[in-house]
N, C-alpha and C positions, 0 to 999 in steps of 0.2 A: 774499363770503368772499375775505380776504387770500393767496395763495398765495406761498409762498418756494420757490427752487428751489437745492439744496446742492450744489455738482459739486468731490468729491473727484478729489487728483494722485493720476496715476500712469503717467506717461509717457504713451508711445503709444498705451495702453490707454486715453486720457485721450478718443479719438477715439468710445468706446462713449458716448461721454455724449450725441454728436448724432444715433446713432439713439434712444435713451432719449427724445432730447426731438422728436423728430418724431414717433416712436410716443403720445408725451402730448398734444402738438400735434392730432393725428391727431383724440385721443380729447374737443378740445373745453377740454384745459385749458391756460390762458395762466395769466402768473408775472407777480407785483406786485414782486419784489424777488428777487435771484440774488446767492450767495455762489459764489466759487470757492477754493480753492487749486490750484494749478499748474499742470497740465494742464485743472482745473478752471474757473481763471480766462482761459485762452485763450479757453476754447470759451462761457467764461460772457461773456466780452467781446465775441465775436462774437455773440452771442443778443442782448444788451442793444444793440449799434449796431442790429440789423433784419435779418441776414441769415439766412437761413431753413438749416435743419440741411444741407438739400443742397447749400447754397451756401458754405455753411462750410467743408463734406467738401471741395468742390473748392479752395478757396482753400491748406488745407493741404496736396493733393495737389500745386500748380501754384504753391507759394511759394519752392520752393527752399530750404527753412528749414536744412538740414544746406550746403548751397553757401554760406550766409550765416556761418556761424560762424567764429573766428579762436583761432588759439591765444592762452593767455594766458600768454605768456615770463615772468611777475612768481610764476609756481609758487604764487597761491590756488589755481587752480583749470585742466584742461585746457584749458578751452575759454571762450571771452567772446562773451557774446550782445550786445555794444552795438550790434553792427552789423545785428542783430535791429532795433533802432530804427525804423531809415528803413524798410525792409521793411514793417512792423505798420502805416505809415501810411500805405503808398497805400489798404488799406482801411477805417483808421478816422485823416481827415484831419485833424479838428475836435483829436485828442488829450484828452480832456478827460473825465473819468466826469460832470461834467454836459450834455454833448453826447450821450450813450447815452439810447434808449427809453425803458431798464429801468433802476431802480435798482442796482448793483453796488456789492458789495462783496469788495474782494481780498483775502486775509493773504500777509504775508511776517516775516520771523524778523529782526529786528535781532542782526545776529550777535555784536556786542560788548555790550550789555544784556543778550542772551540774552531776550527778552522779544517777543511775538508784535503788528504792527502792523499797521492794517486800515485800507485803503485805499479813500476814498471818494469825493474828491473833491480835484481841479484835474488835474496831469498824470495820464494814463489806462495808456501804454504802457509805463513804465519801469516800474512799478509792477507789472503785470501780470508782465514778463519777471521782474523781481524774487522772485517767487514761483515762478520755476519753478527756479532757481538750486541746482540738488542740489549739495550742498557736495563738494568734491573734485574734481568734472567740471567746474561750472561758476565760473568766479570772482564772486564778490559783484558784486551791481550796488551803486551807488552813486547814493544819492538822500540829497541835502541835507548831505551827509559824514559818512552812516551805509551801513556795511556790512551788506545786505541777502542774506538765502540763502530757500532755498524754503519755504514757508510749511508743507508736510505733516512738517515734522522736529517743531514743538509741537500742530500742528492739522490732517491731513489731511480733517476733514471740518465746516467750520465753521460747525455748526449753532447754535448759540450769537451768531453775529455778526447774524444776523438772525429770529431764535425769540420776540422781544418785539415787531417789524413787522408780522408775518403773524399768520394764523390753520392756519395746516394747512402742516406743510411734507414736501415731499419731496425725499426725498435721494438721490442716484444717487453708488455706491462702486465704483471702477473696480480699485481695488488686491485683488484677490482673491487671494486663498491657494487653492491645493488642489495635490493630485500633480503633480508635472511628472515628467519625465524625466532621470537622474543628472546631477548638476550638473558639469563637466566644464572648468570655465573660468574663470579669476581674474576675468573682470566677469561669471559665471553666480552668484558666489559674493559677491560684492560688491551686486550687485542683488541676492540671495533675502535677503537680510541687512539691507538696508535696508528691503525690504519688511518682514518680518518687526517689525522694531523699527519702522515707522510704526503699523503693525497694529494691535500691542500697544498704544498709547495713542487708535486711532480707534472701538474696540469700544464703547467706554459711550457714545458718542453716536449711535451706529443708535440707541436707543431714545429719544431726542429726535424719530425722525423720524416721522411719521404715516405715510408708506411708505416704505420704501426699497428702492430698486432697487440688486438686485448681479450681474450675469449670472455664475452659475458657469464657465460655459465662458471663460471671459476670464482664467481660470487659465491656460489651455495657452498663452497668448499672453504675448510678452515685453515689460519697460516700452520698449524699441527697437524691436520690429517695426511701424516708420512705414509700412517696404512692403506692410503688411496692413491699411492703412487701411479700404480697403472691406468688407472681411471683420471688422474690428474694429465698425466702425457698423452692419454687418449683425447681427451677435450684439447690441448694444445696442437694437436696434429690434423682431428678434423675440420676444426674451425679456421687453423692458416691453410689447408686444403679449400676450402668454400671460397677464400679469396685470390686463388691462385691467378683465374684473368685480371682480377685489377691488381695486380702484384705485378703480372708482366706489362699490363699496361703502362704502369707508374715508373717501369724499369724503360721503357719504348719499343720492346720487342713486342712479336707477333705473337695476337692472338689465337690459340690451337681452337679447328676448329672442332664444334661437336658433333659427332658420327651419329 
């Protein structure tokens, strides 16, 4: 059996996806083929080179990624991740999605088409940051002299890019809705809004997936708290832990029993 593995954006919450996939690891199942968008495609790029979920976690903790970024005087966008580039490659040198383990597949948004692009093959890392490009904050990346922004603005969760590959896919959704705490702040209100409006267009495709993984509690956590990384991959690993029978169930294997 073919396995797809789907890792929706959603910022720093984008980090639950590595304990998601240690806890599936855990449980015996490996992945023929990984889609991500944006925080998706980070963490989906790091799985596809070989680096194991704990090794990931460290890498984002110990990359300086906020130290790396520069403003962007041309007013697309606050902030420019080119300089992301060089960064991305002392851990993946080769650059290349045919250099990767796993098959991957990235989306990003051709901003002037308006038209959704899926990234599979030759340069690896522009492509990648391409998709993480929230319009407004970040300025367009630029690949081949098309303006590229984040892939979760037409497809936060892109099950469709690899649903005719596989046999059973599962899909991990990091952008979760529920109560927070009175919103009190021009980017509290800016980020609940954009979630909100990705939301709305990612709901008809959870039912595309054979499981999906959504940690509730990843609600209380913001798409910016990078400094709760640990705590963000802890809630992603206990909670696809909690579902590990119906995970095998949905898979058709046996269920282990409890001692």
């Amino acid at each position: 059996m073919k396995i797809g593995l789907v890792l929706s954006g959603g910022g720093a919450r984008g980090i639950a996806h590595l304990g998601v996939i240690k806890a599936l690891q855990e449980m015996g199942i490996s992945f023929d083929q990984i889609a991500g968008t944006s925080a998706g495609a980070i963490t989906g790029a790091l799985l596809a080179q070989g680096y194991t979920p704990d090794e990931s976690l460290k890498i984002i903790e110990s990359s300086s990624f906020v130290r790396h970024l520069r403003p962007a005087w041309n007013r697309m966008g606050l902030l420019r991740l080119d300089m992301i580039v060089e960064l991305y490659k002392k851990f993946i040198p080769h650059d290349t999605f045919e250099g990767l383990k796993i098959p991957l597949h990235v989306v990003a948004v051709d901003l002037n088409e308006g038209e959704l692009v899926v990234f599979e093959k030759g340069e690896l890392i522009r492509p990648v940051l391409a998709s993480c490009c929230l319009p407004g904050i970040f300025e367009p990346m630029l690949i081949n002299k098309r303006q590229f922004v984040d892939g979760g603005v037409l497809n936060n969760l892109p099950v469709d890019v690899i649903a005719h590959k596989v046999d059973f896919l599962i899909g991990s959704h990091c952008n979760v809705l529920g109560p927070r705490k009175p919103i009190r702040s021009m980017r509290g209100v800016i980020e609940r809004s954009l979630v909100l409006a990705v939301q709305s267009k990612t709901r008809e495709r959870f039912s595309k997936c054979n499981v999906l993984i959504e940690p509730p509690q990843l609600a209380q956590y913001s798409t910016t708290d990078i400094s709760k990384a640990r705590d963000l991959f802890r809630v992603g690993y206990q909670y696809t832990r909690s579902l590990s029978a119906d995970i095998d169930k949905a898979l058709n294997r046996p269920v282990p029993e409890l001692s």
